[in-house]
N, C-alpha and C positions, 0 to 999 in steps of 0.2 A: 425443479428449482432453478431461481436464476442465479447470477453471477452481474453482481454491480459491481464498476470500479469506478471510484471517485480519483478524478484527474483535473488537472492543474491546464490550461492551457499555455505551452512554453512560450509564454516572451517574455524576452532579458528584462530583468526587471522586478519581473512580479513573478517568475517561477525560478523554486530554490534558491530564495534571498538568502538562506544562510549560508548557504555556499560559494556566494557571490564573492566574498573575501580570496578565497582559495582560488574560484575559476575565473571570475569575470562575469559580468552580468550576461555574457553572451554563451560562454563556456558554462555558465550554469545550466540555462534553458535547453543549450543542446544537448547536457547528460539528462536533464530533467526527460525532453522530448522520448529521447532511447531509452528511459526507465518506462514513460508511457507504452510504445511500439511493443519492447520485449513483456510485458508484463501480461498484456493482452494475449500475445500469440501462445507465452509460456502456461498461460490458463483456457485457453482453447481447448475445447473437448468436442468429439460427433455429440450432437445432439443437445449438449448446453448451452443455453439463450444466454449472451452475452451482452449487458449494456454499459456502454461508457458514460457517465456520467459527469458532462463538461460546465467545467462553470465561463465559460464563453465558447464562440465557433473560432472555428482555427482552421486550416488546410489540412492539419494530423489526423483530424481527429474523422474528418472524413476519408482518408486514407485505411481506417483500420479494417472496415469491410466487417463492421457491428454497429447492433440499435445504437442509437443515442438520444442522450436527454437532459436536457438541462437543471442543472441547480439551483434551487429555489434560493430568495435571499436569506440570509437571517447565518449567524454563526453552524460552527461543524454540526452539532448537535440539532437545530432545526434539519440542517438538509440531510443529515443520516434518517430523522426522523419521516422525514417525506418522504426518501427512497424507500426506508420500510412499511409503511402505509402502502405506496403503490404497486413493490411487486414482492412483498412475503408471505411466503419464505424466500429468504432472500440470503448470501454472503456477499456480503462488501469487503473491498479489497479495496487499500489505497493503491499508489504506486513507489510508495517508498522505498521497496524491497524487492529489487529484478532478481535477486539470488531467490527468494523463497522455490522454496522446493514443490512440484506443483502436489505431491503427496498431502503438503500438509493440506492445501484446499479438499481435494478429495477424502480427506479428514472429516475436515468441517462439515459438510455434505452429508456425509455418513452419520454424522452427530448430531445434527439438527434432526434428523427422523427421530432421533431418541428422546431429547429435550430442548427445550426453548431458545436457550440461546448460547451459543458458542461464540469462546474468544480465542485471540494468539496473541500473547502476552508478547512484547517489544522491550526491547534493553532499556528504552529509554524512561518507562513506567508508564506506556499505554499500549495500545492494543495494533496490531498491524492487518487486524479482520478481525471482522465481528457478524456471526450470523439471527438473526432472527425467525421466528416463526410468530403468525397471527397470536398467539397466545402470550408470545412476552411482555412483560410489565416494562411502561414505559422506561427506557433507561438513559434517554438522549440529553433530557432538560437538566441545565444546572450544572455540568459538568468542566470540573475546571483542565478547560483542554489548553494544549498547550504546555501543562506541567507534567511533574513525573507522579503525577496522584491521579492520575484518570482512571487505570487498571482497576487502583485501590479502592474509589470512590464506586466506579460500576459495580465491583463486586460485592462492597457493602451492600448496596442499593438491592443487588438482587437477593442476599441473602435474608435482609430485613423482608423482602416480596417472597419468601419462601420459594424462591422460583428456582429448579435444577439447571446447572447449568454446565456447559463441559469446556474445558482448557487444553487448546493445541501445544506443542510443545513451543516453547520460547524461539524467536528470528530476530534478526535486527531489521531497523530502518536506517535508512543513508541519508540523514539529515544535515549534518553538522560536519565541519572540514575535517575533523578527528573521526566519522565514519568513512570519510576517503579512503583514509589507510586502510580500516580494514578492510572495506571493498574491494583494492585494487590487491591487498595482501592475497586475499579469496579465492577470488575468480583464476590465477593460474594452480592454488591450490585444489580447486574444483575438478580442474584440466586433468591436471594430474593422475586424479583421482577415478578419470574417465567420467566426471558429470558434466551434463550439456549446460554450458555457461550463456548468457543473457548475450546473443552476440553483435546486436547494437550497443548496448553499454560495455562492453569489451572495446568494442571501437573507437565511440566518442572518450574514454578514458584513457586509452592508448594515444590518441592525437591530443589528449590536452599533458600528456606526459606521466600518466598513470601506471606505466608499467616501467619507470626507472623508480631506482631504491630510493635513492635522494628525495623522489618529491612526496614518494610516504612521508618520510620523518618531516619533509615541513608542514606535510598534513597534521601531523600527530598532535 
């Protein structure tokens, strides 16, 4: 099975506009950028084909030392749709989530042998992975992405397709300037804890001041 990650290419701008308030259009794309680098390395395994999935060419994305492929046009839901067409069974991984644990992937993995298609439910009311296998009933079209009904709407969808399906346990995504906090709250409680933390996005949030108290709570 492969391993798709759907990635952003970082420039100010046009990668993690929501977070652009908080960092700066520049300081957005270079947390953005170390979300992509760590994400990749932190789901590397011997022997699993890894492809990045860029919706432009970038300098990173050549750097990462895996397949790559570009993103068709059309909304989320078209290009999830072509990535699944071309290499499933498949897990798609965005890169919104440098914490995710690389268990839960190996989860997913595990789960698709069994049934069609697995999800990982996100704080925010949609999915932060989603696996398919040739046999799932289309679930891409129509889907109102963007809100907190996406989860809601897939899951109806499947269950009306009588289609079995399995659920990872709940992650967040670092979308929003009130995911800041938690992220930066996280990653020294990870340390801690002796779990290997994302150590690009450890970086670039420490230099944009992510590990003083103070710029939590202006996160919050």
């Amino acid at each position: 099975m492969r391993l798709a990650i759907f990635a952003r290419a970082p420039v100010p701008g046009q990668a993690k506009t929501r977070l652009a308030p908080a960092l700066g259009a520049q300081g957005a794309a270079d947390l953005h950028a170390a979300f992509v680098a760590d994400v990749v390395e932190r789901h590397r395994r011997p022997g699993r084909a890894i492809t990045v999935w860029r919706d432009g060419p970038h300098p990173l994305f050549d750097a990462l030392g895996v397949a790559l492929a570009d993103q068709p046009p059309g909304d989320l839901g078209a290009r999830l749709a072509a990535c699944a067409a071309r290499e499933a069974p498949v897990v798609v991984l965005g890169t919104d989530s440098p914490t995710l644990p690389p268990a839960h992937v190996d989860a997913a993995f595990a789960a698709l042998a069994e049934v069609p298609v697995v999800l990982g439910p996100a704080g925010d009311g949609g999915y932060y992975l989603v696996g398919v296998r040739e046999d799932a009933p289309p679930i891409f079209d129509d889907v109102p992405w963007g809100t907190d009904r996406v989860l809601a709407h897939t899951l109806r969808r499947l269950q009306r397709a009588s289609c079995r399906y399995h659920l990872l346990e709940f992650w967040y995504d670092v979308d929003r300037p009130a995911d800041l906090a938690l992220l930066a709250a996280h990653l020294p409680a990870l340390e801690a804890a002796g779990v290997p933390v994302p150590p690009r996005t450890r970086a670039v949030l420490s230099a944009l001041g992510g590990d003083r108290e103070e710029t939590w709570e202006r996160w919050r």
